[in-house]
C-alpha positions in Angstrom: 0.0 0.0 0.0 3.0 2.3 0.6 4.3 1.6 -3.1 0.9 2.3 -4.4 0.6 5.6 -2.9 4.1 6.6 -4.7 2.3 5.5 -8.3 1.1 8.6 -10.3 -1.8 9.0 -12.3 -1.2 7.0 -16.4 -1.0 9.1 -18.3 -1.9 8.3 -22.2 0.0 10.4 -24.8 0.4 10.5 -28.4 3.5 9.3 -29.3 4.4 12.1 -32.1 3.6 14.2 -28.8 6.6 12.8 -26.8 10.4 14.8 -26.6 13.8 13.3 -25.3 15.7 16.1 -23.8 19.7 16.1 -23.1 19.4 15.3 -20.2 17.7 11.5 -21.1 14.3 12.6 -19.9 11.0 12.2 -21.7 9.1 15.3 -21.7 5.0 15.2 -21.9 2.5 17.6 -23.5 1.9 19.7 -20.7 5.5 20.5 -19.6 5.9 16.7 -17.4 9.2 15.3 -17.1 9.9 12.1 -16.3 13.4 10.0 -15.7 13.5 6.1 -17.5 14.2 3.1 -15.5 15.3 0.3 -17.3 11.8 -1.2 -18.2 10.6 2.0 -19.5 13.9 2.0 -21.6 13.2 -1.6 -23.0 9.7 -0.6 -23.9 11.0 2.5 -25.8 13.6 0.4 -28.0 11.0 -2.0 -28.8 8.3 1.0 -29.5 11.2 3.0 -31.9 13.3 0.5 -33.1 16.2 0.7 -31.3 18.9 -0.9 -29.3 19.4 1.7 -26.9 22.3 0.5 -25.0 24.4 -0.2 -28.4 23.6 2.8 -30.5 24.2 5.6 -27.5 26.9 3.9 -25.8 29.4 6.6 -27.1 26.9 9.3 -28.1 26.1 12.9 -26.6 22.9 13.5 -24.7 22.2 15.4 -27.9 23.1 13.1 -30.1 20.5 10.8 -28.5 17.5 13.4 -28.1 18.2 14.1 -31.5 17.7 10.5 -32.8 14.9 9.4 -30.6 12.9 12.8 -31.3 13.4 12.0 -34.8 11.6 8.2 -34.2 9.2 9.9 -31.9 7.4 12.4 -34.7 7.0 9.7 -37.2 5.6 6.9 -34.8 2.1 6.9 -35.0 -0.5 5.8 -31.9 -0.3 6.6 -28.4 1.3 5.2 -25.2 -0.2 4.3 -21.7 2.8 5.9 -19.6 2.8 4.1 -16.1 5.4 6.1 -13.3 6.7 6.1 -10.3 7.0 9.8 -7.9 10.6 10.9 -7.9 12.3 10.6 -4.6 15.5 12.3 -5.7 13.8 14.9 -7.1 15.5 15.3 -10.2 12.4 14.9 -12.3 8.5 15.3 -12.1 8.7 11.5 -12.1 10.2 7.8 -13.3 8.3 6.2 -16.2 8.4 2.9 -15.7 6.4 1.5 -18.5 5.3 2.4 -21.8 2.1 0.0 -22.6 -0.8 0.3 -25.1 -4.0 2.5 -23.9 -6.1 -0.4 -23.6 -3.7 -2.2 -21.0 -6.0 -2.4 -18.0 -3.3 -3.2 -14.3 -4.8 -5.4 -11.6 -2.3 -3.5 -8.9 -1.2 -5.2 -6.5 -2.8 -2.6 -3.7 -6.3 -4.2 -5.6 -5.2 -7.9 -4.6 -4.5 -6.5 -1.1 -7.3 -4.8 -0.1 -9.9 -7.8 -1.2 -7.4 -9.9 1.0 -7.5 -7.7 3.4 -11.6 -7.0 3.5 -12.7 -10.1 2.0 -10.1 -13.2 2.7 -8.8 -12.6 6.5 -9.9 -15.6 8.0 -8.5 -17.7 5.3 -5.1 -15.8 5.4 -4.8 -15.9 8.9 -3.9 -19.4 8.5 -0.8 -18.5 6.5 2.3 -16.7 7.4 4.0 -14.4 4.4 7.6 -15.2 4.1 9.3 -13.5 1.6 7.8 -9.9 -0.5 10.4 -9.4 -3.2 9.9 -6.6 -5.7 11.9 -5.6 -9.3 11.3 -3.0 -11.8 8.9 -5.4 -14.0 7.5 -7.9 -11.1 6.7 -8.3 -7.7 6.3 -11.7 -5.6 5.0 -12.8 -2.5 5.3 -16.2 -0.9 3.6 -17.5 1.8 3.3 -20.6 3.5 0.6 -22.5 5.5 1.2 -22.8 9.9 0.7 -27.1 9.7 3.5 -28.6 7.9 4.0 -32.1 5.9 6.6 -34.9 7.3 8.2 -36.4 4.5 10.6 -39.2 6.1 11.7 -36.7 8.7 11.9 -33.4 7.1 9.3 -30.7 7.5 7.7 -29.6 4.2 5.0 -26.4 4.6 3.1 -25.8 1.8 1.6 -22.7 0.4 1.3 -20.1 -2.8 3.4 -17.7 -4.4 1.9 -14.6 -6.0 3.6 -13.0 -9.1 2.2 -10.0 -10.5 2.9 -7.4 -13.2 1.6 -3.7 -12.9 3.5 -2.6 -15.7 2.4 -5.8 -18.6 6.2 -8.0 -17.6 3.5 -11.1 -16.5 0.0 -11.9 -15.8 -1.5 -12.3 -12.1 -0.7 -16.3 -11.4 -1.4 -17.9 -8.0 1.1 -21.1 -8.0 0.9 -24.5 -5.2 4.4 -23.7 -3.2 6.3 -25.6 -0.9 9.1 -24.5 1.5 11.5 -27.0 2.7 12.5 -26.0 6.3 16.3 -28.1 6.6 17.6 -25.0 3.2 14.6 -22.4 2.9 14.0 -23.7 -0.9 11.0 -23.3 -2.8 9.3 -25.5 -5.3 5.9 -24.7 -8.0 4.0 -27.2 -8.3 0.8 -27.6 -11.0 -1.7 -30.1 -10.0 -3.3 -31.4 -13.1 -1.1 -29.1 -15.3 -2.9 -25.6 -14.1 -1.9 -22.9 -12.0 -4.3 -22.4 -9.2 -4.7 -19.2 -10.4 -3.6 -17.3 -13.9 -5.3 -14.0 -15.3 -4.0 -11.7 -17.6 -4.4 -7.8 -17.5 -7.7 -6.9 -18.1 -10.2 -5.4 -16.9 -12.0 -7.1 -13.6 -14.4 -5.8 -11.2 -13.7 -6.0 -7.3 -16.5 -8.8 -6.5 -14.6 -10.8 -9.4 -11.0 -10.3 -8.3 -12.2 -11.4 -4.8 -13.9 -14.6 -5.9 -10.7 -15.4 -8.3 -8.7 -15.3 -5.3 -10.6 -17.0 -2.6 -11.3 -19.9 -5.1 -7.4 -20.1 -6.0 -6.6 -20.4 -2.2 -9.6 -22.2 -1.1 -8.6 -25.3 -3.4 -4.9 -25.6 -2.4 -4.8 -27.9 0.1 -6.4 -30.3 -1.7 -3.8 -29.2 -4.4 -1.2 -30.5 -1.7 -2.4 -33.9 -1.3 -1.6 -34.3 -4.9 1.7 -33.0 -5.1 2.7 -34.1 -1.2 2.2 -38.0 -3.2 4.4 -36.8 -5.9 7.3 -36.1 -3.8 7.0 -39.4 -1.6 7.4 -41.3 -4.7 9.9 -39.2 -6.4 12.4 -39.8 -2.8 11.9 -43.8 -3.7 12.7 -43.5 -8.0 16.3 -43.5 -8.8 17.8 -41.6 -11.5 20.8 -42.7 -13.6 22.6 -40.0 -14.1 21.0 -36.9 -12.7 23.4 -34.0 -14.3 21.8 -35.0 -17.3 18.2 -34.9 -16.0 19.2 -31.4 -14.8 20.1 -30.1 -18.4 17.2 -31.8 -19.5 15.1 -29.4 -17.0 16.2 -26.1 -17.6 18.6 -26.5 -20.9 16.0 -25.1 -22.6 14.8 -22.1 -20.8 16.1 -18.8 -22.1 14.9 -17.3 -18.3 17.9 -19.7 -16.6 21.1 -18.7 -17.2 23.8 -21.5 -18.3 26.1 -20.7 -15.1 23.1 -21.3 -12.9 22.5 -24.9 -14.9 26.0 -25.4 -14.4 26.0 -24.9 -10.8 22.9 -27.5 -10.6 24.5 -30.1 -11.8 27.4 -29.3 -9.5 25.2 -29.7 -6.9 23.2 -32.5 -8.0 26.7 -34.9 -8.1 27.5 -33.1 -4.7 24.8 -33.6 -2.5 24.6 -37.5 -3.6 21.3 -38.0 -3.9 20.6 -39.2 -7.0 16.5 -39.4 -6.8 14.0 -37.5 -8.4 13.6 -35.8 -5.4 17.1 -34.5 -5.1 17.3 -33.5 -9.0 14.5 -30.9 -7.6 16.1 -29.9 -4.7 19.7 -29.5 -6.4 17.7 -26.9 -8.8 15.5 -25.5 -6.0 18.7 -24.9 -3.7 20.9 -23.2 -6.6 17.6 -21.1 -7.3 17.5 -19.7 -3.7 20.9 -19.8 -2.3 23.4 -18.6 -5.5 20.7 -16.6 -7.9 19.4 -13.3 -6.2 17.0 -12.5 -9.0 13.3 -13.4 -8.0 12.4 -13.9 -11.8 14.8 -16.4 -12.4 13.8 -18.2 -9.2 10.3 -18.1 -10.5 11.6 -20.3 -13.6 13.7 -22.3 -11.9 11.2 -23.5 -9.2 8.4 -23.7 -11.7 10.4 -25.6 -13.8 11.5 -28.0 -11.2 7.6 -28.3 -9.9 7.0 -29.6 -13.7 9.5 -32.8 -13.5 8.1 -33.5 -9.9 4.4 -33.4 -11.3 5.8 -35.8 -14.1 6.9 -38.7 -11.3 5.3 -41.7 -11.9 3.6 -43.6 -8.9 5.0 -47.1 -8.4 3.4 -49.8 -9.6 
């Protein structure tokens, strides 16, 4: 709620309408100034043509308001500009996305407040353990009080919320599960679904609120499903699990190749050559050597896919 109340109004321009000045801010019809973050400069490339970082590496401040006014007056249509107040005070504001009018936001203060009004006795039964935020995305994990046993080691399940105000991702509600022993995380889709997944739209309240209490109300039995996946995956061997791990994430673009690398380190490491380990070798390298909350997202989502795919014994 503190974040939201730093948002200013959208504002949708023309795009013809739009200046660079020297200084690498985007001017507004009405005299606004606003500072880019690095989403805002993404969008801008894609919307122009450009690759910023290349083409004004070496060039002047008016080299580069030259070039991009140029691309502004002959791009048609307008822009839905999304930004942030300025704390430095060095602009009217920080654009931090450039999206088309029609993009419709569920904020995150919206999911709040229906949790808040309309879902605290169901909450109350979780704790939140983790609120990460970057410029595109922002996540929140939490996890349930009553934890599993799963030969020994405590297991609580529990969801992790992803959300995009500024068009990065839809709204998705995943299963989660927190492994006490290392902090890891693990995704898990029961039956191939998310528990929840909306795109940006448009959505009244009442809607939003029913979205979310059925997406919450339906994981534990979610958990019986993917708590039977995991006992069987501790008792299936795998031959050579370095392989099973570049099987896993090889072809994600999201996963960088050092981080695959450093899986399969682990995997050989730790010993444990089961399904189960092959996830916790990702889930471990996701949590304790990344730091980026996107590519924890993959890597736990991806790892919750080869658990769902563990066979029951026969």
């Amino acid at each position: 709620m503190q974040r939201s109340g730093e948002m200013l109004p959208d504002q949708v321009v023309h795009v013809a309408d739009l200046r660079m000045t020297t200084e690498g801010h985007i001017e507004l019809p009405g005299g606004l100034r606003y500072r880019l973050n690095d989403v805002a400069v993404r969008h801008l490339s894609a919307a122009l043509g450009l690759r910023w970082n290349r083409w004004f590496a070496s060039a002047s401040g008016e080299e580069r308001a030259e070039e991009i006014n140029r691309r502004f007056s002959r791009t048609p249509g307008e822009k839905k500009i999304r930004a942030w107040m300025d704390r430095d005070g060095q602009a009217d504001g920080i654009a931090r996305a450039f999206l088309a009018p029609s993009f419709t936001p569920i904020d995150d203060h919206r999911i709040f407040e229906r949790v808040g009004t309309m879902m605290k006795g169901l909450i109350d039964e979780y704790l939140f353990t983790a609120v990460q935020f970057t410029d595109s995305t922002t996540h929140y994990t939490a996890v349930h009080q009553e934890p599993f046993d799963l030969d020994g080691e405590q297991l609580y399940p529990g969801f992790h919320l992803r959300n995009s105000e500024v068009g990065a991702s839809a709204l998705s509600l995943d299963d989660m599960w927190l492994r006490l022993a290392c902090l890891n995380g693990l995704m898990v889709r029961v039956g191939g679904k998310r528990s929840l997944y909306r795109t940006h739209r448009a959505i009244e309240d009442d809607q939003l609120a029913a979205a979310l209490v059925i997406a919450v109300g339906r994981l534990p039995e979610r958990w019986t499903a993917s708590f039977a996946w995991m006992q069987s995956a501790k008792r299936i061997i795998v031959p050579h699990p370095d392989d099973a791990v570049a099987a896993i994430l090889g072809d994600s673009a999201e996963v960088p190749k050092a981080l695959l690398e450093e899986a399969q380190r682990v995997v050989l490491r730790d010993g444990d050559i089961t399904r189960f380990g092959v996830v916790q070798a990702i889930t471990l390298v996701a949590h304790q050597t990344n730091k980026d909350p996107d590519v924890r997202f993959a890597m736990e989502r991806l790892a919750g896919d080869y658990l769902a795919a563990t066979p029951f014994p026969t």
